[in-house]
C-alpha positions in Angstrom: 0.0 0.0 0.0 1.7 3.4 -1.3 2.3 5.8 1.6 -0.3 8.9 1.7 2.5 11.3 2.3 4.7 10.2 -0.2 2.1 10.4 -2.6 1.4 14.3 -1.9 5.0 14.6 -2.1 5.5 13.5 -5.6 1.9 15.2 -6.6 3.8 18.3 -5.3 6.6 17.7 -7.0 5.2 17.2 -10.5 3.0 19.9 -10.5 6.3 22.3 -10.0 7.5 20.8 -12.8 4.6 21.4 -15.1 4.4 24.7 -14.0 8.1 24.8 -15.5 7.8 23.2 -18.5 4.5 25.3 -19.1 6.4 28.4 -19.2 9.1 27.0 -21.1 6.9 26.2 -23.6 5.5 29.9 -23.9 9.1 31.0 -23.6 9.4 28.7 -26.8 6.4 29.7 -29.0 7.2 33.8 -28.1 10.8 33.3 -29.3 9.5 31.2 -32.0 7.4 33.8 -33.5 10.3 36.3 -33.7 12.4 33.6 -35.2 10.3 33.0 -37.4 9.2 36.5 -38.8 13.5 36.8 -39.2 13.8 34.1 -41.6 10.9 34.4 -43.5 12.3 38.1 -44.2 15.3 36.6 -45.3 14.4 33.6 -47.4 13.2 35.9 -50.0 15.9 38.4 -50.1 18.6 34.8 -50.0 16.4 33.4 -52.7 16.8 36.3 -54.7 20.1 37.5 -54.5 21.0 33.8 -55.0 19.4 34.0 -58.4 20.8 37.2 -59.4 24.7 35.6 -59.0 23.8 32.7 -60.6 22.0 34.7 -63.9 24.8 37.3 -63.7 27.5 34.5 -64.4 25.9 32.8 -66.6 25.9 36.2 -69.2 29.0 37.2 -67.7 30.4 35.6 -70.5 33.9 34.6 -69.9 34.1 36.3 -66.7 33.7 34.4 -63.4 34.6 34.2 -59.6 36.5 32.0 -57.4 33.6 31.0 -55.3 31.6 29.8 -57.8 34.5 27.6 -59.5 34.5 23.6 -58.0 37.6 22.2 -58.0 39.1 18.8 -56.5 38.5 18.6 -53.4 41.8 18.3 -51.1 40.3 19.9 -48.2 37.3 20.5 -46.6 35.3 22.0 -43.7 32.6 20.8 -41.7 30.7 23.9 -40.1 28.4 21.8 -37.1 25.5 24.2 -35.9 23.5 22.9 -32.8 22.1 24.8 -29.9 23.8 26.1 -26.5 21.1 24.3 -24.9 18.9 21.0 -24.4 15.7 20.3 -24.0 14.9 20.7 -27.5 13.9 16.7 -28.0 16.1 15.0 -31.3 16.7 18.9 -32.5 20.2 18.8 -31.4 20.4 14.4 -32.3 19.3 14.7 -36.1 22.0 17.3 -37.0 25.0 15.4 -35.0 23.7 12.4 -37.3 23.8 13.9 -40.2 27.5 15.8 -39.3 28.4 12.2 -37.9 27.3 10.5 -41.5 29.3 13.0 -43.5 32.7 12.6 -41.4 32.3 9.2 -42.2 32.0 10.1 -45.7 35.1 11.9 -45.6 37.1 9.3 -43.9 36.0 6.4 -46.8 37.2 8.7 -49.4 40.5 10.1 -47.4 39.4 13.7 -47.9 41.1 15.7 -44.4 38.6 18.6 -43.4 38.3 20.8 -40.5 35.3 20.6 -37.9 33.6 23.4 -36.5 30.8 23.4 -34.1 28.3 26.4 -33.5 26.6 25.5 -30.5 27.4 24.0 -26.8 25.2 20.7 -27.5 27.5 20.0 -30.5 30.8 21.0 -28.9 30.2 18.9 -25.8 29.2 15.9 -28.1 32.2 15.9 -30.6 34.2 16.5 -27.2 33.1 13.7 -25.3 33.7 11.2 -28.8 37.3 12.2 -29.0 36.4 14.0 -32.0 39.1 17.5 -32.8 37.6 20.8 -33.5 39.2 23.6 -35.5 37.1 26.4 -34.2 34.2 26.4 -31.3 31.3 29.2 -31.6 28.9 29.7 -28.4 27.9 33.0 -29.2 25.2 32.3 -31.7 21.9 32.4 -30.0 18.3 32.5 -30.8 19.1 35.8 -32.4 22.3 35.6 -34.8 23.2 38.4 -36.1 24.7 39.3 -39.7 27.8 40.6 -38.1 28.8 37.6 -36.1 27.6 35.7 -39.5 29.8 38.1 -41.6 32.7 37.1 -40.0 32.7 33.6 -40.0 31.8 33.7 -43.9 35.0 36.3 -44.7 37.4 33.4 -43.3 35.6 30.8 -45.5 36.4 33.2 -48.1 39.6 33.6 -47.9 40.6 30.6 -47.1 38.7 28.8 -50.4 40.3 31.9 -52.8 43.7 31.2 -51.7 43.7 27.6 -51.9 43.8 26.4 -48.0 40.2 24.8 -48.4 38.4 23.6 -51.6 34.5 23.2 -50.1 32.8 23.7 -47.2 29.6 22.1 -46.2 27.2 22.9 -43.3 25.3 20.7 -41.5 22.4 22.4 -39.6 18.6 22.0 -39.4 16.7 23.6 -42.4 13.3 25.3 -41.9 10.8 23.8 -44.5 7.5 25.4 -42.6 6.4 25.6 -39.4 5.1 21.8 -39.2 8.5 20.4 -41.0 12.1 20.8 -40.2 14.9 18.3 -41.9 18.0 18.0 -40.4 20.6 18.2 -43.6 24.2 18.7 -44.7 23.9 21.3 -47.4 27.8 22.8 -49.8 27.9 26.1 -48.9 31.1 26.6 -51.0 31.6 26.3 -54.4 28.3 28.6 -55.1 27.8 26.7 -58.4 24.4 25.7 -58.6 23.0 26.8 -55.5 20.7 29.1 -56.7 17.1 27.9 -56.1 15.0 26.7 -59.3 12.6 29.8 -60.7 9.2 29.6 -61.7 10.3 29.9 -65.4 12.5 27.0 -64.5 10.2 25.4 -63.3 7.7 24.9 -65.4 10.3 24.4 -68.4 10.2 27.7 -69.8 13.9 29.0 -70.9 14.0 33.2 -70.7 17.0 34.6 -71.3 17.6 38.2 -70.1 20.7 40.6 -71.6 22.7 42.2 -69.0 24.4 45.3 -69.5 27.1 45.3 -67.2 28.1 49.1 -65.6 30.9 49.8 -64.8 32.0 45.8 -65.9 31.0 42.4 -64.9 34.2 41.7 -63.1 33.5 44.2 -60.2 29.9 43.9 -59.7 30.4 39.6 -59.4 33.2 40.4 -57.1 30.8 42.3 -54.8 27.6 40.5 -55.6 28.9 36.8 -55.1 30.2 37.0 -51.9 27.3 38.9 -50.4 25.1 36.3 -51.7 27.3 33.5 -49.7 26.9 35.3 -46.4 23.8 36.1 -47.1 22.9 32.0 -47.4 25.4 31.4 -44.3 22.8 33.5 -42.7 20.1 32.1 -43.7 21.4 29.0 -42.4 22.0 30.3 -39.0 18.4 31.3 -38.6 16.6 28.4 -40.1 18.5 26.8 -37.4 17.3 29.3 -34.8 13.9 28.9 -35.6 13.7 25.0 -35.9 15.0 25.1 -32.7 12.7 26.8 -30.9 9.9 24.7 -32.8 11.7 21.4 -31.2 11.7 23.2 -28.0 8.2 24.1 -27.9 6.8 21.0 -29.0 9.5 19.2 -26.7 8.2 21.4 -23.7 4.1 21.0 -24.7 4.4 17.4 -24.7 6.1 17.3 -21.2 3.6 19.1 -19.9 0.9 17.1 -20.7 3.0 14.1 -19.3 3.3 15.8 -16.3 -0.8 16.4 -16.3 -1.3 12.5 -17.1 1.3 12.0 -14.3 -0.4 14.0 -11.7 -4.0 12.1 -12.5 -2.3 8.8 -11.8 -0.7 10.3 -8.7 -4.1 11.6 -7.2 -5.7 8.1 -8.5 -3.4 6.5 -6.0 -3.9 8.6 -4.0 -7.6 8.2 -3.5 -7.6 5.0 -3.4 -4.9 4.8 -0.9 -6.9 6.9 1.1 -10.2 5.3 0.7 -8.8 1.5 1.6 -7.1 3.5 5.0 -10.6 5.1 5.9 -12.3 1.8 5.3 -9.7 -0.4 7.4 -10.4 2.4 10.0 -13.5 1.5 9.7 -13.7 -2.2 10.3 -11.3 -1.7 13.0 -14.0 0.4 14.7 -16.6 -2.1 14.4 -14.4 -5.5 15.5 -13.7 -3.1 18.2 -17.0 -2.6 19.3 -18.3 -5.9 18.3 -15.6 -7.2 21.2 -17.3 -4.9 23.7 -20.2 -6.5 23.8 
């Protein structure tokens, strides 16, 4: 027979911690929203920049740039991005699979690369399998900002224009809607062919457009292409911010209704418990009094 107090105990206990998860989860779906209106701003301002560098070099004629040339790959680097925090149910698990399949890929084909992990979930994980990092990032939030975005995109750019690295990939969790996020491992360098498919593209229709290039095409793909990679590096960053707090939320929701199905049993218990102790109290009473007699 479960003890009454222990019971109230535990009730007690629960219901604290469905009053935290509760406001974790409207701590979740308020930083969701926000996430959320920041990349849905951006995905059309990536999209299109995206397709402007990829026309533009097309009817550049025999002009190009660096970024957008793939080469052999002798070197690589693996940019990880996770969250600071847990609690965020497989959020955090699908992207260290993915990151975990593609260093497997690059040890079958003996391509060295670099790791670097964005996020103290990933950094503790790669840490704890032995695994070496290049460079460690815990300063991106829910709320990246272009600056700290600008400056890890400028080192991938000059290390793939002088040679040191020939691709980098980014493994990260990418924001499809609000009801589906895929965890994925996407080339962020070369450019070539990341542009997204247009409408005209789509539906098999071929439109060329004539560029007139002022002052030349040189200068405005020098300035265009790499703006349109830290653009998408961006992007990146906040797809992941927002597919986090998604995970969170629905993480958080579904722990507080555990905690409600919890505290139902509990009280169950409870009142039964009580119930068969008032009754034995009872029939003690009456043997009692039966014996006076």
């Amino acid at each position: 027979m479960a003890n009454l107090r222990v019971l109230v105990k535990r009730r007690k206990a629960v219901r604290n911690i469905r009053k935290i998860t509760k406001t974790m989860e409207l701590i979740a779906t308020a930083r969701f929203k926000k996430a959320l209106d920041r990349a849905q701003e951006a995905d059309a301002y990536t999209r299109k920049i995206a397709e402007l560098a990829a026309d533009l070099s097309k009817n550049a004629g025999d002009v190009s740039h660096p970024l957008l040339a793939a080469r052999p790959v002798k070197k690589s680097v693996l940019l990880v991005i996770t969250a600071n925090r847990g609690l965020c149910g497989g959020y955090n698990g699908g992207v260290i699979r993915e990151a975990m399949g593609a260093t497997r890929a690059y040890a079958a084909s003996g391509t060295p690369f670099d790791l670097e992990a964005a996020g103290k979930r990933g950094i503790a994980f790669f840490k704890f399998q032995g695994i070496a990092r290049t460079k460690e990032y815990t300063n991106f939030e829910d709320k990246p900002t272009f600056a700290e975005v600008d400056e890890v995109a400028s080192r991938y750019i000059d290390l793939y224009t002088t040679g040191q690295i020939d691709e980098v990939k980014v493994a990260y969790t990418k924001f499809l809607n609000a009801a589906r996020q895929q965890a994925v491992v996407e080339t962020l360098l070369p450019l070539s062919g990341v542009a997204p498919a247009t409408k005209a593209a789509a539906s098999g229709a071929s439109e060329k457009v004539n560029y007139e290039f002022i002052p030349d095409a040189a200068e405005i793909l020098e300035e265009l292409v790499p703006a349109a990679l830290k653009v998408r590096l961006f992007k990146m960053f906040l797809d992941a911010a927002v597919s986090e707090q998604i995970a969170r939320r629905v993480a958080m929701k579904a722990a507080t209704e555990n905690a409600g199905d919890l505290i139902k049993d509990i009280t169950r218990v409870y009142n039964r418990t009580r119930q068969a102790n008032i009754t034995k109290e009872i029939s003690e009473l009456i043997a009692g009094s039966e014996a006076l007699k």
